[in-house]
MDTraj code that builds the backbone (N, CA, C; nanometers):
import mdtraj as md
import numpy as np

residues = "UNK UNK UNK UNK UNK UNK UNK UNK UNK UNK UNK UNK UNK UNK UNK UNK UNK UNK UNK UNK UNK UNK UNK UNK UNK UNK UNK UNK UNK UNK UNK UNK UNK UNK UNK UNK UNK UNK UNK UNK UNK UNK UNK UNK UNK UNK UNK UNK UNK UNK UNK UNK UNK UNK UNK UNK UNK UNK UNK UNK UNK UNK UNK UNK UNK UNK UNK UNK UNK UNK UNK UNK UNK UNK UNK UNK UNK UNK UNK UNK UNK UNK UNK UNK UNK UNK UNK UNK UNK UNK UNK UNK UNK UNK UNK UNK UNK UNK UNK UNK UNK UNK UNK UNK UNK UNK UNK UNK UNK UNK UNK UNK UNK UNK UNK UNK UNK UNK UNK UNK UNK UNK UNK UNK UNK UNK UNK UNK UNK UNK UNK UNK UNK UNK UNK UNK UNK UNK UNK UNK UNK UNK UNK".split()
xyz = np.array([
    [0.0809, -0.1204, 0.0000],
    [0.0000, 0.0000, 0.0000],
    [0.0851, 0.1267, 0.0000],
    [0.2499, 0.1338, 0.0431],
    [0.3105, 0.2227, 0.0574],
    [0.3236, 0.2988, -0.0741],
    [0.3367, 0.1963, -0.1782],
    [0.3512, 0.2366, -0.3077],
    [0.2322, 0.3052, -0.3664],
    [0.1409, 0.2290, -0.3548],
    [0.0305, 0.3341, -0.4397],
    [-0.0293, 0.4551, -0.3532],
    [-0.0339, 0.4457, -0.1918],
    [-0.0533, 0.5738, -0.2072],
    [0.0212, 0.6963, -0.2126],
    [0.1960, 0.6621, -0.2692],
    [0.2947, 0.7451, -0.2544],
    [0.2707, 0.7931, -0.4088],
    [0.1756, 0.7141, -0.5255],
    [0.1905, 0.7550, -0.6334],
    [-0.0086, 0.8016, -0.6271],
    [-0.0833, 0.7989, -0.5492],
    [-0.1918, 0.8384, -0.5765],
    [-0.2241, 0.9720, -0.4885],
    [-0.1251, 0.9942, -0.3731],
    [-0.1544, 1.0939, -0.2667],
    [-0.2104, 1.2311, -0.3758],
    [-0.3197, 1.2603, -0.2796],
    [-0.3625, 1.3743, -0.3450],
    [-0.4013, 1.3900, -0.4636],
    [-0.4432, 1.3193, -0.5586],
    [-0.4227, 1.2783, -0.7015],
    [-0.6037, 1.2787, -0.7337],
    [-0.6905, 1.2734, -0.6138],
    [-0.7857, 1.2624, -0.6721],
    [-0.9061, 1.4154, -0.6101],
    [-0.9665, 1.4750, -0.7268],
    [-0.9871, 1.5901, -0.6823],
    [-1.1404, 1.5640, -0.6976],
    [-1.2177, 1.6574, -0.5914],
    [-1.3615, 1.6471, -0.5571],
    [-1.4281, 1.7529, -0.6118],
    [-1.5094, 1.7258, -0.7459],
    [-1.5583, 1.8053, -0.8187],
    [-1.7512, 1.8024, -0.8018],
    [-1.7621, 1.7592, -0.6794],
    [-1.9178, 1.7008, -0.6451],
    [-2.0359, 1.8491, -0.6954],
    [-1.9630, 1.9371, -0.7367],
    [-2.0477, 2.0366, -0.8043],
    [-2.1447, 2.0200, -0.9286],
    [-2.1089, 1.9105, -1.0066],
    [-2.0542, 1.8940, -1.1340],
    [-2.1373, 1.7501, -1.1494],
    [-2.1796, 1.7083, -1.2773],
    [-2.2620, 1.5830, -1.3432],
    [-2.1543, 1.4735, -1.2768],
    [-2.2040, 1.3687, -1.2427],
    [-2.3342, 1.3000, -1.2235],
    [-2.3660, 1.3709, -1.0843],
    [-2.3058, 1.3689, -1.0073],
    [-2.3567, 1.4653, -0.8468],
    [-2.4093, 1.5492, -0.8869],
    [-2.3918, 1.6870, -0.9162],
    [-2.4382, 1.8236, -0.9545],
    [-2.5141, 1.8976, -0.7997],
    [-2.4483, 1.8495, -0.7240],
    [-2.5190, 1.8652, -0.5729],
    [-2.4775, 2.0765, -0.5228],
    [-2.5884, 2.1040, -0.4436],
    [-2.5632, 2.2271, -0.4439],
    [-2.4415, 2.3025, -0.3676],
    [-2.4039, 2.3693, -0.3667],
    [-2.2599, 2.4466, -0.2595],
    [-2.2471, 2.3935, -0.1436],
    [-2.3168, 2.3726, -0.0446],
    [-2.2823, 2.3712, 0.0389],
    [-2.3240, 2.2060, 0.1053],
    [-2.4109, 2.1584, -0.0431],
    [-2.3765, 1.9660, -0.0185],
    [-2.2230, 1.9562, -0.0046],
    [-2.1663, 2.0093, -0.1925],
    [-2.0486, 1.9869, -0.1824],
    [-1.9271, 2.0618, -0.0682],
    [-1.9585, 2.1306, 0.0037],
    [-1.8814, 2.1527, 0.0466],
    [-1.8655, 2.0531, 0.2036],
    [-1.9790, 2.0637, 0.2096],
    [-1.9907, 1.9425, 0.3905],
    [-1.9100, 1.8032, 0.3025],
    [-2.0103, 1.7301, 0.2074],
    [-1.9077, 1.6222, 0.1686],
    [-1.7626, 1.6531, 0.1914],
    [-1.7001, 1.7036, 0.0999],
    [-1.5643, 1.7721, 0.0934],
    [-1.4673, 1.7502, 0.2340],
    [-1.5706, 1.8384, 0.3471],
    [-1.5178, 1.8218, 0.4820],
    [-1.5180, 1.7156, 0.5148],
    [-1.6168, 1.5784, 0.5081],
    [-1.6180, 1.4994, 0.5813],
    [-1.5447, 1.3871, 0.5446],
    [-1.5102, 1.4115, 0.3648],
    [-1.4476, 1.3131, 0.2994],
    [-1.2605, 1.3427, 0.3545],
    [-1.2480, 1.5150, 0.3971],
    [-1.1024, 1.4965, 0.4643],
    [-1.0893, 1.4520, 0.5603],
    [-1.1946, 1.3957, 0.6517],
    [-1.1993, 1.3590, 0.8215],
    [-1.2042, 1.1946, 0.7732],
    [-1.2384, 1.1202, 0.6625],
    [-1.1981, 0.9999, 0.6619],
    [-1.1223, 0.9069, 0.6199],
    [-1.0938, 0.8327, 0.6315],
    [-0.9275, 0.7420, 0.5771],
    [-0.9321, 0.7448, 0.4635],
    [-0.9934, 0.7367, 0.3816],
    [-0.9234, 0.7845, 0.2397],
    [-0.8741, 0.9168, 0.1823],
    [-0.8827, 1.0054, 0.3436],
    [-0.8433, 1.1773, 0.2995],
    [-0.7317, 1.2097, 0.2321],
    [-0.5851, 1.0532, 0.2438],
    [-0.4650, 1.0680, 0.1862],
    [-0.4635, 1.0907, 0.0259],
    [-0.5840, 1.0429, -0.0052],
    [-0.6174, 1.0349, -0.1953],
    [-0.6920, 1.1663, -0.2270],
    [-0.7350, 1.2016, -0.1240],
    [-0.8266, 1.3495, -0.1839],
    [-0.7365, 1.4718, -0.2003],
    [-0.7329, 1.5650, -0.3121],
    [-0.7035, 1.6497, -0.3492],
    [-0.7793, 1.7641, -0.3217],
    [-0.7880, 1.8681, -0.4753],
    [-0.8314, 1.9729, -0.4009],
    [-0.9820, 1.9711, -0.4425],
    [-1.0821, 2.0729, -0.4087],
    [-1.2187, 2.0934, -0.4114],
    [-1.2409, 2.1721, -0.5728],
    [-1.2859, 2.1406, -0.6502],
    [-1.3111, 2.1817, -0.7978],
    [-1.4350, 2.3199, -0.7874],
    [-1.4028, 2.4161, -0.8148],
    [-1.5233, 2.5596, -0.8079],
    [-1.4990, 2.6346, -0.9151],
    [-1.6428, 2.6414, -0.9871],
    [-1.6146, 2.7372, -1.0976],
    [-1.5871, 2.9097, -1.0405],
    [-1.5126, 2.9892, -1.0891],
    [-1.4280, 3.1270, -1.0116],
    [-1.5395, 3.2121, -1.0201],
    [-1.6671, 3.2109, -1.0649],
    [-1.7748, 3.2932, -1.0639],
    [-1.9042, 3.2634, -0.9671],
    [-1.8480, 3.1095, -0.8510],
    [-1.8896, 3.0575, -0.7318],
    [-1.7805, 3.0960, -0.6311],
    [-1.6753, 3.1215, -0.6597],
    [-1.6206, 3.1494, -0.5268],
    [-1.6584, 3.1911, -0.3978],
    [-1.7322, 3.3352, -0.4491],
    [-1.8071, 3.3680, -0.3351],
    [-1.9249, 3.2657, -0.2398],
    [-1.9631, 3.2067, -0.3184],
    [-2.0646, 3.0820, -0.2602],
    [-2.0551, 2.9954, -0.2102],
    [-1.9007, 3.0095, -0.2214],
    [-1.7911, 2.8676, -0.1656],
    [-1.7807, 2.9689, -0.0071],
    [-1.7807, 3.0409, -0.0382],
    [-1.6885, 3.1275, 0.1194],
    [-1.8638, 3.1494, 0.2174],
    [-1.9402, 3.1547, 0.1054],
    [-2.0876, 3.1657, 0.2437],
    [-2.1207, 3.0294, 0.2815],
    [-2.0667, 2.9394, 0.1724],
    [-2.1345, 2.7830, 0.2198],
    [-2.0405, 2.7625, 0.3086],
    [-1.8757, 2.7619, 0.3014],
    [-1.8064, 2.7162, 0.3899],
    [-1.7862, 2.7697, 0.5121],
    [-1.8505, 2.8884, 0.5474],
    [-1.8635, 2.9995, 0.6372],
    [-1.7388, 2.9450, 0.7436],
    [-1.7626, 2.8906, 0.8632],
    [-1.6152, 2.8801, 0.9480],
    [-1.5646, 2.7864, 0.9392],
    [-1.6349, 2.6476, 0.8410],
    [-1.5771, 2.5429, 0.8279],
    [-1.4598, 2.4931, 0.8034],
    [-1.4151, 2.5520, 0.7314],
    [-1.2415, 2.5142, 0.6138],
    [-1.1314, 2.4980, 0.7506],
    [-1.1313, 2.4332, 0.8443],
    [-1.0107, 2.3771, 0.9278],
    [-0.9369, 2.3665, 0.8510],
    [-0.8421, 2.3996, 0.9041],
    [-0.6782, 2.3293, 0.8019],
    [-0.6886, 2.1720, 0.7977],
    [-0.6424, 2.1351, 0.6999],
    [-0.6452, 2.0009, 0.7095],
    [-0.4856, 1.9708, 0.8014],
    [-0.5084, 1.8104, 0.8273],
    [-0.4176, 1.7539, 0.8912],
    [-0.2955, 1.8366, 0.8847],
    [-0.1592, 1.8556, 1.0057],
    [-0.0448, 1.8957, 0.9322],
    [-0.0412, 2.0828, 0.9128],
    [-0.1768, 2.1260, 0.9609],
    [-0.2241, 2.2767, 0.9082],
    [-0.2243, 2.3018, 0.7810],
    [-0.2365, 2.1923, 0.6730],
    [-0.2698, 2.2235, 0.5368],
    [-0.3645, 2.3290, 0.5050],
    [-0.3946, 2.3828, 0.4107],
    [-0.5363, 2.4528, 0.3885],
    [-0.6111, 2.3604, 0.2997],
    [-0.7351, 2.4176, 0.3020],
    [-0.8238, 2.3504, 0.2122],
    [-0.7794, 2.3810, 0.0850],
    [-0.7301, 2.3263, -0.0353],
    [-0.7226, 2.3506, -0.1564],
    [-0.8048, 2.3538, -0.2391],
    [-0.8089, 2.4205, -0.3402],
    [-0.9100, 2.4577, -0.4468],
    [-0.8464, 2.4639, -0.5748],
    [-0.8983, 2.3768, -0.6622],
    [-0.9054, 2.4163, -0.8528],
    [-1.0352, 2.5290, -0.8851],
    [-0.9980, 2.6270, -0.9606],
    [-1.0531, 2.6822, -0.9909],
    [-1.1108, 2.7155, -1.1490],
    [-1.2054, 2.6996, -1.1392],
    [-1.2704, 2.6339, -1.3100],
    [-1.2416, 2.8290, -1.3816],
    [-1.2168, 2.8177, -1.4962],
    [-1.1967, 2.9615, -1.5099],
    [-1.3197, 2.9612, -1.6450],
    [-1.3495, 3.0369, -1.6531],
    [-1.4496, 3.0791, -1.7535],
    [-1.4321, 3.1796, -1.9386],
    [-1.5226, 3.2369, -2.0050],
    [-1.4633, 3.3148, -2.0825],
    [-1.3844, 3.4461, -2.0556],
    [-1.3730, 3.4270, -1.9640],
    [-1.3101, 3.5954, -1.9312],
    [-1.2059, 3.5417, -1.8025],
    [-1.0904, 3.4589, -1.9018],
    [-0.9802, 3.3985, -1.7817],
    [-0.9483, 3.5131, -1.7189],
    [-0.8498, 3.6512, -1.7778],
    [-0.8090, 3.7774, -1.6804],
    [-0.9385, 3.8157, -1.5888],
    [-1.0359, 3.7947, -1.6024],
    [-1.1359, 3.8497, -1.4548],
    [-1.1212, 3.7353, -1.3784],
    [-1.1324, 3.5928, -1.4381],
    [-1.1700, 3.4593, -1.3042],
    [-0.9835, 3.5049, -1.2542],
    [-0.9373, 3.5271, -1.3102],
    [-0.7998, 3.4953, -1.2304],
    [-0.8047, 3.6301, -1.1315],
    [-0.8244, 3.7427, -1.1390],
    [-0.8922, 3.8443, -1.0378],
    [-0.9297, 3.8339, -0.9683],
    [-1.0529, 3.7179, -0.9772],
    [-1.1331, 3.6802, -0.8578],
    [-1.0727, 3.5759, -0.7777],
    [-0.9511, 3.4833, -0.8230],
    [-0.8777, 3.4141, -0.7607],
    [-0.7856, 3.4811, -0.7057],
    [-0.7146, 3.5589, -0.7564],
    [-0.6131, 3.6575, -0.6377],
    [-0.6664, 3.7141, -0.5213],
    [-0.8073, 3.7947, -0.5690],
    [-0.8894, 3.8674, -0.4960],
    [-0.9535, 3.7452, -0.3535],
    [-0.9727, 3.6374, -0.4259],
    [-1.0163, 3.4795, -0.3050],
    [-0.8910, 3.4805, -0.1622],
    [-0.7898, 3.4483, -0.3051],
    [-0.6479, 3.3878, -0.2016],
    [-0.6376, 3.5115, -0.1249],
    [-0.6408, 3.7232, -0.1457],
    [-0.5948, 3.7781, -0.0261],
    [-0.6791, 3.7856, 0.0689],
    [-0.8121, 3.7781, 0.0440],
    [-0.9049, 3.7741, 0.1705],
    [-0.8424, 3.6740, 0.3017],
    [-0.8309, 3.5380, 0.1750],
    [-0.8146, 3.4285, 0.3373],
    [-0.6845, 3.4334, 0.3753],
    [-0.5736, 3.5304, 0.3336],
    [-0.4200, 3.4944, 0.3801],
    [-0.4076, 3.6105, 0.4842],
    [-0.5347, 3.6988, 0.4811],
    [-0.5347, 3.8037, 0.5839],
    [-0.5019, 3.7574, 0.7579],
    [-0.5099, 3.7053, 0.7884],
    [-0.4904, 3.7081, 0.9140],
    [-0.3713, 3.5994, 0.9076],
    [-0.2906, 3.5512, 0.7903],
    [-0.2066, 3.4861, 0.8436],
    [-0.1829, 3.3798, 0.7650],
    [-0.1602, 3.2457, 0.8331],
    [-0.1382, 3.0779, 0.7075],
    [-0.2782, 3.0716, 0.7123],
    [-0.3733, 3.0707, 0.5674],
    [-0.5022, 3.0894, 0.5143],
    [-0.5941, 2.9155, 0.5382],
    [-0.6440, 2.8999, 0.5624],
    [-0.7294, 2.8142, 0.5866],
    [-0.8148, 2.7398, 0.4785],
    [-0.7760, 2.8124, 0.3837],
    [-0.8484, 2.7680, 0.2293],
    [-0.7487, 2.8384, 0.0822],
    [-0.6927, 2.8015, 0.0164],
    [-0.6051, 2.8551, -0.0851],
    [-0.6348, 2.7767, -0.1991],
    [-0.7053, 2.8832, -0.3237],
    [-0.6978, 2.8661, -0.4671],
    [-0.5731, 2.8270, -0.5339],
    [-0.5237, 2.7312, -0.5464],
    [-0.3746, 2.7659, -0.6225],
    [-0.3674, 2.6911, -0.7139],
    [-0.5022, 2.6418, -0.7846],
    [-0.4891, 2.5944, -0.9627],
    [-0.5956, 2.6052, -1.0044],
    [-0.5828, 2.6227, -1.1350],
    [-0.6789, 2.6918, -1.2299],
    [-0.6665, 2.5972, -1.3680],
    [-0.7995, 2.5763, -1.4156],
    [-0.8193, 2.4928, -1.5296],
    [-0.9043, 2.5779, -1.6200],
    [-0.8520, 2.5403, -1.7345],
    [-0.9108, 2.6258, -1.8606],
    [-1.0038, 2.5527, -1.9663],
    [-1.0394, 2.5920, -2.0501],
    [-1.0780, 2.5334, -2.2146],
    [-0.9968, 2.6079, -2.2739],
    [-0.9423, 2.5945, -2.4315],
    [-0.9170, 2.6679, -2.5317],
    [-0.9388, 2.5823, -2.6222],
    [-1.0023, 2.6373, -2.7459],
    [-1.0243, 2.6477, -2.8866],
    [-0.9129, 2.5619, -2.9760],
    [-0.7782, 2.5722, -2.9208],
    [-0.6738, 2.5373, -3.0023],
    [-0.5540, 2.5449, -2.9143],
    [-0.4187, 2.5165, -2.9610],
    [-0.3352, 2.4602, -2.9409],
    [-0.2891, 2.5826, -2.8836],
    [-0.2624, 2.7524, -3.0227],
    [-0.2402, 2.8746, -2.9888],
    [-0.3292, 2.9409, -2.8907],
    [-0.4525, 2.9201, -2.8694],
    [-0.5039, 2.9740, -2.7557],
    [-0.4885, 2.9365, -2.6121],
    [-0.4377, 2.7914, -2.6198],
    [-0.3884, 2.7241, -2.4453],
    [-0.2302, 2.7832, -2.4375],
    [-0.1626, 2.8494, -2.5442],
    [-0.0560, 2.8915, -2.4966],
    [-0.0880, 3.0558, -2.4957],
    [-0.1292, 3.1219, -2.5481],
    [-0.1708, 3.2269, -2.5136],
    [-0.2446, 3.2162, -2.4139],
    [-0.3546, 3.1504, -2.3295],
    [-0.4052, 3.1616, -2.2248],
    [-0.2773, 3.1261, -2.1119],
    [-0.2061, 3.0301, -2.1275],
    [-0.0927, 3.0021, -2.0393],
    [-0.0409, 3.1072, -2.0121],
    [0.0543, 3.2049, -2.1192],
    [0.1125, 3.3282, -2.0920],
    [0.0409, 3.4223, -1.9652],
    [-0.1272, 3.4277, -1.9645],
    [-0.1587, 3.5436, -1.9269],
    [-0.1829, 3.4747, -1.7199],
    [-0.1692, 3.3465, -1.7369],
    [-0.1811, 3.2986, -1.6234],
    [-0.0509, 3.3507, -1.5385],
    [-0.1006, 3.3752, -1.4086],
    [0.0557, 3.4345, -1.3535],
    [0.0939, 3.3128, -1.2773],
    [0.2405, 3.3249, -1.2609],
    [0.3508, 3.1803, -1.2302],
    [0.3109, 3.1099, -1.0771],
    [0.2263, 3.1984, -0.9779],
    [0.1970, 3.1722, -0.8346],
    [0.0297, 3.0359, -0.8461],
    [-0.0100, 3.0165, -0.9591],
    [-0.1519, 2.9287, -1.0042],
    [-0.0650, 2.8374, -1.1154],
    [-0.0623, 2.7296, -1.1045],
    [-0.0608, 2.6107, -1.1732],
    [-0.1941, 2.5953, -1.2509],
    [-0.1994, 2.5618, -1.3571],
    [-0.2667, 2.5439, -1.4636],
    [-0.2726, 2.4667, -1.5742],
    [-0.3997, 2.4009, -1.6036],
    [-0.4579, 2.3042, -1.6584],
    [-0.5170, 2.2998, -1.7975],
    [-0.4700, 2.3322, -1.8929],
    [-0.5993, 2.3883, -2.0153],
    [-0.6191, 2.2505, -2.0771],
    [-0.7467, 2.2592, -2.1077],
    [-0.7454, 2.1874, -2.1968],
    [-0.8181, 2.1995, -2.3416],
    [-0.8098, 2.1046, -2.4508],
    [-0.7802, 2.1839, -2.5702],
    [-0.9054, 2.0647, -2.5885],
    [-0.9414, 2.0628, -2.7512],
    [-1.0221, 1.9296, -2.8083],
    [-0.9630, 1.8592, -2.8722],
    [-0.9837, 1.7628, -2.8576],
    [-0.9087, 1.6139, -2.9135],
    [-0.9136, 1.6090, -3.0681],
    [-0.9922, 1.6657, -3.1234],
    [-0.9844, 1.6474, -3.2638],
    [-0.8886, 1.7576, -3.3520],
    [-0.8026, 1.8301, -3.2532],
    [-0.6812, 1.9177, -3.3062],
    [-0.5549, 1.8633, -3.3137],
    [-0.4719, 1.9179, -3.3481],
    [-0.3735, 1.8929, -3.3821],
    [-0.2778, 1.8927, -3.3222],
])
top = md.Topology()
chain = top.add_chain()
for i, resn in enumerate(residues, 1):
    res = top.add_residue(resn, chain, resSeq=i)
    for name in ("N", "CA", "C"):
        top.add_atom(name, md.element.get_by_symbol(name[0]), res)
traj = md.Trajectory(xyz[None], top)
């Protein structure tokens, strides 16, 4: 078991927002919590939110977001939309609220895209700044 969960740690991310769940904010967010309080918390990653829910994430999670084990924060992917330079705004604007008082209790620090094409996931890459790890993805029937 040492092996796979040294190659699965964290590897699996909770997108319970989203088809087949599609459950509302603050289902997904209690799941979320309760799935880090149980033994398979070593495989869970971060919480999947589209950046135009953020705010809905912060009223559903109201004082909940404990650090995880270790004082981790709660991690977050952040789904970015047509207007990546505003969702990424609203992700800077996320991460300084909660780093205000200190080591933050919840931190955005990846961001997933769509693009059109091959030149638009690298032009969207460029405009991403180096502190968000990022995900684009393109359609399979390109090149």
């Amino acid at each position: 078991m040492t092996a796979i969960r040294a190659l699965l740690a964290g590897s699996i991310d909770y997108a319970g927002l989203f088809p087949p769940a599609g459950l509302d904010m603050s289902e997904a967010v209690g799941n979320y919590a309760g799935y880090l309080e149980g033994e398979a918390r070593w495989a869970l990653g971060r919480l999947v939110v589209p950046a135009d829910r953020l705010r809905e994430f912060e009223d559903a999670a109201g004082t909940r977001p404990p650090p995880r084990p270790a004082g981790e924060p709660w991690r977050l992917s952040v789904l970015l939309g047509s207007d990546a330079a505003a969702d990424v705004r609203l992700v800077d604007d996320f991460n300084c609220r909660h780093a205000a008082g200190g080591a933050p209790a919840v931190l955005a620090d990846m961001v997933e895209a769509k693009a059109a094409s091959p030149e638009a996931a690298s032009a969207l890459l460029a405009a991403i700044p180096p502190h968000l790890q990022c995900y684009v993805e393109v359609p399979a029937d390109t090149d």
